[in-house]
N, CA, C and O atoms as CSV, one atom per row, in Angstrom:
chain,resi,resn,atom,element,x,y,z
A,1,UNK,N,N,133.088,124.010,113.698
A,1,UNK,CA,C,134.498,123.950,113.332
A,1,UNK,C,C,134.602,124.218,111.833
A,1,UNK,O,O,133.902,123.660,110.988
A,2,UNK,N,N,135.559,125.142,111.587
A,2,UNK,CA,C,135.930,125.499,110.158
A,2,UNK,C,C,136.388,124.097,109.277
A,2,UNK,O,O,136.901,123.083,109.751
A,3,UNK,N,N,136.076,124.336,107.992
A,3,UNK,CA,C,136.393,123.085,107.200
A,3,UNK,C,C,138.197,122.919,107.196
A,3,UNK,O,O,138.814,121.854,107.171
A,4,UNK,N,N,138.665,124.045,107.221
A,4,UNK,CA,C,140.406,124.244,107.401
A,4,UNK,C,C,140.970,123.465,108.723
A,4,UNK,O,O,141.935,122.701,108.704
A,5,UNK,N,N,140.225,123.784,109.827
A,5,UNK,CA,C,140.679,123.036,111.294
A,5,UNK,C,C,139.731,121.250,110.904
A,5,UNK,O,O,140.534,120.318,110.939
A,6,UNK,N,N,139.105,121.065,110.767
A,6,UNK,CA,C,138.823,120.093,110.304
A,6,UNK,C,C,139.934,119.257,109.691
A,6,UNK,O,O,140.664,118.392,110.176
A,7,UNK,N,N,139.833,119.799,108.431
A,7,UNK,CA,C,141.094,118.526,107.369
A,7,UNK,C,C,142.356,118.951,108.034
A,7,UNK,O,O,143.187,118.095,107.734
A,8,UNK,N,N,142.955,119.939,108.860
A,8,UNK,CA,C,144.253,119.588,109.572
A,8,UNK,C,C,144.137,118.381,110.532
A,8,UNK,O,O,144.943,117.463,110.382
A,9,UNK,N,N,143.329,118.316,111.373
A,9,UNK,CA,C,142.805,117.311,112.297
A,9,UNK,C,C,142.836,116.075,111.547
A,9,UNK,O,O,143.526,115.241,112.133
A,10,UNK,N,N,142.386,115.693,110.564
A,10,UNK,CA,C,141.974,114.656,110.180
A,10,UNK,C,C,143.428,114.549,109.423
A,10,UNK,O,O,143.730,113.376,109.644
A,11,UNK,N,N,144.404,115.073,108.719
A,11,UNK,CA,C,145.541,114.566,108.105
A,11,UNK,C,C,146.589,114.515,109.100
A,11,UNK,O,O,147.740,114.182,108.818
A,12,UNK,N,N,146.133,114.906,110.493
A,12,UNK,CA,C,146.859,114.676,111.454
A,12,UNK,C,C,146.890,113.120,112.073
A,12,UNK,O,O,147.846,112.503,112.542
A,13,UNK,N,N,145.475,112.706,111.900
A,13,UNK,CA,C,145.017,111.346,112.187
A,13,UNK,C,C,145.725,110.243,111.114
A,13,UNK,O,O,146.227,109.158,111.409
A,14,UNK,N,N,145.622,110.780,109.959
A,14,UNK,CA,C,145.857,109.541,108.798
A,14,UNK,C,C,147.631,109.686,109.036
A,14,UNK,O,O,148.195,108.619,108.794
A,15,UNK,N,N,148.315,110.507,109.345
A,15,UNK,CA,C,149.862,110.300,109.141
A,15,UNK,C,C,150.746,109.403,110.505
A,15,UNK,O,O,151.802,108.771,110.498
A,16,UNK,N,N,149.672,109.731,111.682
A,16,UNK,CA,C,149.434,109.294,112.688
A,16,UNK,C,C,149.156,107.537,112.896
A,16,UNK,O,O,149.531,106.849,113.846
A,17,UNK,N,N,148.242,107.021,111.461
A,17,UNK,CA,C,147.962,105.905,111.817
A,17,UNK,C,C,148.802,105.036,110.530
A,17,UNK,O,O,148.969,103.817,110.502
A,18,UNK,N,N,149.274,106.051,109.476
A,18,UNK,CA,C,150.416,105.538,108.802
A,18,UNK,C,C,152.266,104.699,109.140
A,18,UNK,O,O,153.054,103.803,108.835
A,19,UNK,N,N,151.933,106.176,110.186
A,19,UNK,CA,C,153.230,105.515,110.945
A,19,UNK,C,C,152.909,104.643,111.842
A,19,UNK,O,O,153.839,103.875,112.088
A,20,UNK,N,N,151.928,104.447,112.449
A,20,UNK,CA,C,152.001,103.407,113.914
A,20,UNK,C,C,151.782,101.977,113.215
A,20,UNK,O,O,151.759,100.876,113.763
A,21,UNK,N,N,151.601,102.344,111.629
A,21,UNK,CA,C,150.949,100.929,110.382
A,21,UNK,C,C,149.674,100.492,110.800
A,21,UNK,O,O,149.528,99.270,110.772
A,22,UNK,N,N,148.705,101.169,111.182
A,22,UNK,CA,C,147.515,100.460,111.423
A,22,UNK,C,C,146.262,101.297,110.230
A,22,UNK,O,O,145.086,100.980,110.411
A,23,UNK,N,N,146.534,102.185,109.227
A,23,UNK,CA,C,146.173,102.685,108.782
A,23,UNK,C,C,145.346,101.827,107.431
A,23,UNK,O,O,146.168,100.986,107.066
A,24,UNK,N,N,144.384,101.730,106.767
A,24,UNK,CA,C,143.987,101.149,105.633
A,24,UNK,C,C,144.703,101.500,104.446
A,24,UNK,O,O,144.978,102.646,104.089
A,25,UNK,N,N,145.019,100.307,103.792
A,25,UNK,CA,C,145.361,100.486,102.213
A,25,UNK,C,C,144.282,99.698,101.222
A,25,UNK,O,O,144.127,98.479,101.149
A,26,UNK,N,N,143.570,100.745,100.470
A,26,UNK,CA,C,143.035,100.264,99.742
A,26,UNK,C,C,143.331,99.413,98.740
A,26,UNK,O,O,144.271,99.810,98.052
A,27,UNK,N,N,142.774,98.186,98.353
A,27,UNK,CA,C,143.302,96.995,97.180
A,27,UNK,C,C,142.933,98.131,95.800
A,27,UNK,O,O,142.419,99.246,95.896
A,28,UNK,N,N,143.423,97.359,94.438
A,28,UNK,CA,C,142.494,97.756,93.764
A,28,UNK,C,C,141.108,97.786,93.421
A,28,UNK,O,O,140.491,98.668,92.823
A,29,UNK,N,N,140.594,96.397,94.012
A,29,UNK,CA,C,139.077,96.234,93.984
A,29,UNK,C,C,138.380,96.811,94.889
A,29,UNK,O,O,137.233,97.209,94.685
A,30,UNK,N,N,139.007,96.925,96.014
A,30,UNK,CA,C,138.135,98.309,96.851
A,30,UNK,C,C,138.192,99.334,96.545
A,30,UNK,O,O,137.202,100.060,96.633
A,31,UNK,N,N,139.252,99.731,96.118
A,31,UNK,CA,C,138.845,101.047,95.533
A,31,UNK,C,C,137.751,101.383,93.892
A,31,UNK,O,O,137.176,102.409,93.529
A,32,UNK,N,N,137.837,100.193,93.337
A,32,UNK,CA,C,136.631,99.816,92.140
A,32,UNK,C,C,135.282,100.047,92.812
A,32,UNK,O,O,134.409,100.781,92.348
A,33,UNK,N,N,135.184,99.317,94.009
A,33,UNK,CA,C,133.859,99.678,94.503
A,33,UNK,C,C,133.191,100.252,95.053
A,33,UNK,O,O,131.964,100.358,95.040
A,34,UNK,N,N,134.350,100.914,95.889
A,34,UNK,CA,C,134.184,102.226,96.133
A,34,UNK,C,C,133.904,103.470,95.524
A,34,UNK,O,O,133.360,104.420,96.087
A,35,UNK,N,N,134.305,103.428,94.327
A,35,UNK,CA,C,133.925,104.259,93.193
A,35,UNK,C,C,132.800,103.971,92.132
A,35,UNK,O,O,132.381,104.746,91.272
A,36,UNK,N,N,132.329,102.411,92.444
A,36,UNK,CA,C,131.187,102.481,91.782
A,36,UNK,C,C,129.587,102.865,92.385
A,36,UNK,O,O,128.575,103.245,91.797
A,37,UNK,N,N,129.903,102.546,93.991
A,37,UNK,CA,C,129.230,102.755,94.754
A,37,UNK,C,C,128.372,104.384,94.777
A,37,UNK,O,O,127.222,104.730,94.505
A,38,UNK,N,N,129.610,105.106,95.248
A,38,UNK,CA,C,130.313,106.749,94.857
A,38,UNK,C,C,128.772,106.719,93.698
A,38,UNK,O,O,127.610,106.653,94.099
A,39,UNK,N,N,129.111,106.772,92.586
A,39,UNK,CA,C,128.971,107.007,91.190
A,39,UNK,C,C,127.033,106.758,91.398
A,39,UNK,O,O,126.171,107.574,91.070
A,40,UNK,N,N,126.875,105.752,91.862
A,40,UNK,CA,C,125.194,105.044,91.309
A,40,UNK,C,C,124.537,105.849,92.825
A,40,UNK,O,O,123.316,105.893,92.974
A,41,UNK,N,N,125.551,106.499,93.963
A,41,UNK,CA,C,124.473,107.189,94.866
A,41,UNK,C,C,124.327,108.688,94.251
A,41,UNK,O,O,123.396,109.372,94.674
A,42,UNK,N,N,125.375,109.333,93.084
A,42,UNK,CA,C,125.315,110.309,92.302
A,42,UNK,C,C,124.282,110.708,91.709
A,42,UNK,O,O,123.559,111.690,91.882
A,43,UNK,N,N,124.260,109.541,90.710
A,43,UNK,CA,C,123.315,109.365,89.894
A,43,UNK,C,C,121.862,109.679,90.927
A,43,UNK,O,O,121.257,110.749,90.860
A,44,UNK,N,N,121.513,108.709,91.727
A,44,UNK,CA,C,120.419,108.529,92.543
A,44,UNK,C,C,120.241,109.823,92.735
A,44,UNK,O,O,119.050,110.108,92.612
A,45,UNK,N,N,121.006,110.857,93.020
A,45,UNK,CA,C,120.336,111.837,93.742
A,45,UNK,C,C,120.254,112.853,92.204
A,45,UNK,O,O,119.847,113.982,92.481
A,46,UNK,N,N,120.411,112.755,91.409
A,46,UNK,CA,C,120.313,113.356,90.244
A,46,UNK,C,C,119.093,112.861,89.827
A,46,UNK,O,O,118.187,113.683,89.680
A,47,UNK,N,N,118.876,111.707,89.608
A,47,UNK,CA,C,117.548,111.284,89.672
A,47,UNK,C,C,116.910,111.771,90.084
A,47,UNK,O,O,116.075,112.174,89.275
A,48,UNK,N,N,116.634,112.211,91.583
A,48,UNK,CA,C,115.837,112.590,92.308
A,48,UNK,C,C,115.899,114.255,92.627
A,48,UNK,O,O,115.300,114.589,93.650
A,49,UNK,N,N,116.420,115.104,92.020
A,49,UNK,CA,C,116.177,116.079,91.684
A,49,UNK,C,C,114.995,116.664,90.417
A,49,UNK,O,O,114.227,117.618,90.546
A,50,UNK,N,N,115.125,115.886,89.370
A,50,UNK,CA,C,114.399,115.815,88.433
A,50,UNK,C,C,113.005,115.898,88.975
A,50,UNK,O,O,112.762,115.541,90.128
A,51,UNK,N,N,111.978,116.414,88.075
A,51,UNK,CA,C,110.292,116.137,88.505
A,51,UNK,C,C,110.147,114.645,87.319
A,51,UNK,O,O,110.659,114.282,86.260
A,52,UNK,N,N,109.123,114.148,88.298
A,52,UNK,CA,C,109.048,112.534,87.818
A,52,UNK,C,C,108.089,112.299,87.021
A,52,UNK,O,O,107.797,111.147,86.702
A,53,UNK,N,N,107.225,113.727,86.416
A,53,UNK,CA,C,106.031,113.629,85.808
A,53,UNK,C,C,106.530,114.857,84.673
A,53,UNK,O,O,107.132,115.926,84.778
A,54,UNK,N,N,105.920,114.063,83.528
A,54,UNK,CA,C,106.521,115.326,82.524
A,54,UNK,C,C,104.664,115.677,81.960
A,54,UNK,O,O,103.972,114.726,81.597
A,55,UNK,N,N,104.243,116.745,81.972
A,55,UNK,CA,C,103.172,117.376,81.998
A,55,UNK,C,C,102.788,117.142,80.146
A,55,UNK,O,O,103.698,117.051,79.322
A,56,UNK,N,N,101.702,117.095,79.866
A,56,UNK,CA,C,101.039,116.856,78.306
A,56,UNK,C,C,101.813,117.697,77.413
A,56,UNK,O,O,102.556,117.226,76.552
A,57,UNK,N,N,101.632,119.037,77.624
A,57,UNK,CA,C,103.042,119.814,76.877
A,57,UNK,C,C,104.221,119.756,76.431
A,57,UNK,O,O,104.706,119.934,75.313
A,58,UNK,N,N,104.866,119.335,77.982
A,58,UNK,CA,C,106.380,118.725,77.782
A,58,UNK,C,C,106.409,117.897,77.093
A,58,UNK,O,O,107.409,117.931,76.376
A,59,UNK,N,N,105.525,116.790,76.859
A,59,UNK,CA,C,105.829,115.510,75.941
A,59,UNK,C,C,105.576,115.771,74.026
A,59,UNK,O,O,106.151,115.224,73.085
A,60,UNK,N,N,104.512,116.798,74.045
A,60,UNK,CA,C,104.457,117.195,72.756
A,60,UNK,C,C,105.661,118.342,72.082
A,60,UNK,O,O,105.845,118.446,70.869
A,61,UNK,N,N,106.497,119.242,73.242
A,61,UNK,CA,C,107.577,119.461,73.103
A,61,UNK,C,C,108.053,119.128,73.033
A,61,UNK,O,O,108.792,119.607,72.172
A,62,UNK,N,N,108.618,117.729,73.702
A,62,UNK,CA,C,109.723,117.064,73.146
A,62,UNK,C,C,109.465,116.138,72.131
A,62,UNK,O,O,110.486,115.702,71.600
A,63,UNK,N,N,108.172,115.613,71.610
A,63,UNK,CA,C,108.303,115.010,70.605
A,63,UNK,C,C,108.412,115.901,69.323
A,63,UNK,O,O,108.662,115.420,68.218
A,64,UNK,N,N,108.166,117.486,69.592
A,64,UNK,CA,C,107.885,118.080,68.316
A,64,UNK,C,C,106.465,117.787,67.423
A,64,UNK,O,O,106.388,117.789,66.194
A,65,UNK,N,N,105.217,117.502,68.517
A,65,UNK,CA,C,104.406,117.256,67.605
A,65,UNK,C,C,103.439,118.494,67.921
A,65,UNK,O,O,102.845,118.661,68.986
A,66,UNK,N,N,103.387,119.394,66.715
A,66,UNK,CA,C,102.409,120.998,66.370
A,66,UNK,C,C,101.331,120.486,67.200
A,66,UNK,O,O,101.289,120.765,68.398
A,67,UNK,N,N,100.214,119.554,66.484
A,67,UNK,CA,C,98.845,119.546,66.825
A,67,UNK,C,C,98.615,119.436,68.600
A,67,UNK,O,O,97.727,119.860,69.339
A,68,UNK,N,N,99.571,118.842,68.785
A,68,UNK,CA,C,99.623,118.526,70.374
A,68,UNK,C,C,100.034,119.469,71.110
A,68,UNK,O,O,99.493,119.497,72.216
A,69,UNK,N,N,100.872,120.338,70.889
A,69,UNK,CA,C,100.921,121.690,71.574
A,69,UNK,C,C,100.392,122.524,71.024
A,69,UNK,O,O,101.053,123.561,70.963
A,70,UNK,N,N,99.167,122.555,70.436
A,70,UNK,CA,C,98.127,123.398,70.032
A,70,UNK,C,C,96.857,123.206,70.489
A,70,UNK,O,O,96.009,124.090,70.608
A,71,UNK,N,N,96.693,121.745,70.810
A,71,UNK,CA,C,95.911,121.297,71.371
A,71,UNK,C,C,94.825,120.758,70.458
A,71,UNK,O,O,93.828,120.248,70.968
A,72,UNK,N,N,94.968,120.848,69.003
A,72,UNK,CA,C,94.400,120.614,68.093
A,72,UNK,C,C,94.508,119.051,67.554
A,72,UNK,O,O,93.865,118.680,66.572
A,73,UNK,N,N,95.537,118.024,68.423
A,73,UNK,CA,C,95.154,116.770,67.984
A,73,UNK,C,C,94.159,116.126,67.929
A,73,UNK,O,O,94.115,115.153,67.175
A,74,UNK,N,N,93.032,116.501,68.745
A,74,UNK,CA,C,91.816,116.070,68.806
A,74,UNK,C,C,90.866,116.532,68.645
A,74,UNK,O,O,90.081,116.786,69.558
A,75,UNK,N,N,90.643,116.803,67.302
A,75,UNK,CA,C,90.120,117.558,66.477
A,75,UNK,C,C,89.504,116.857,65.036
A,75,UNK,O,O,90.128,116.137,64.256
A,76,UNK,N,N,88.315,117.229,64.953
A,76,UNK,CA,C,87.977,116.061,64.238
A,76,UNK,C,C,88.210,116.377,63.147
A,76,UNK,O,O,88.029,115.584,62.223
């Protein structure tokens, strides 16, 4: 089913359960937690896109340290 026949269906349902009054109204605090909820499974998956290991390089790149991406820190 197309996403278009879909959300007609479904705003057919919510106007449907508006009028018969059996429909949910969110408080303000449900909707707070609902949106914080929302927000930290965001994050999570942003998290988890990332690689979880940053390789000897990357870390001397990001610290900006020469000898270490030269490989010359250990060097006597």
């Amino acid at each position: 089913m197309d996403r278009g026949k879909q959300r007609e269906i479904a705003s057919k349902g919510g106007k449907a359960a508006h009028q018969k009054g059996t429909a949910h109204e969110w408080t303000s605090e449900e909707a707070r937690e609902a949106g914080r909820k929302g927000g930290m499974a965001s994050h999570r998956r942003k998290q988890e896109q990332t690689p979880a290991a940053e390789t000897h390089e990357d870390q001397a790149v990001a610290s900006g340290n020469i000898e270490q991406m030269m490989g010359t820190d250990n060097l006597p």
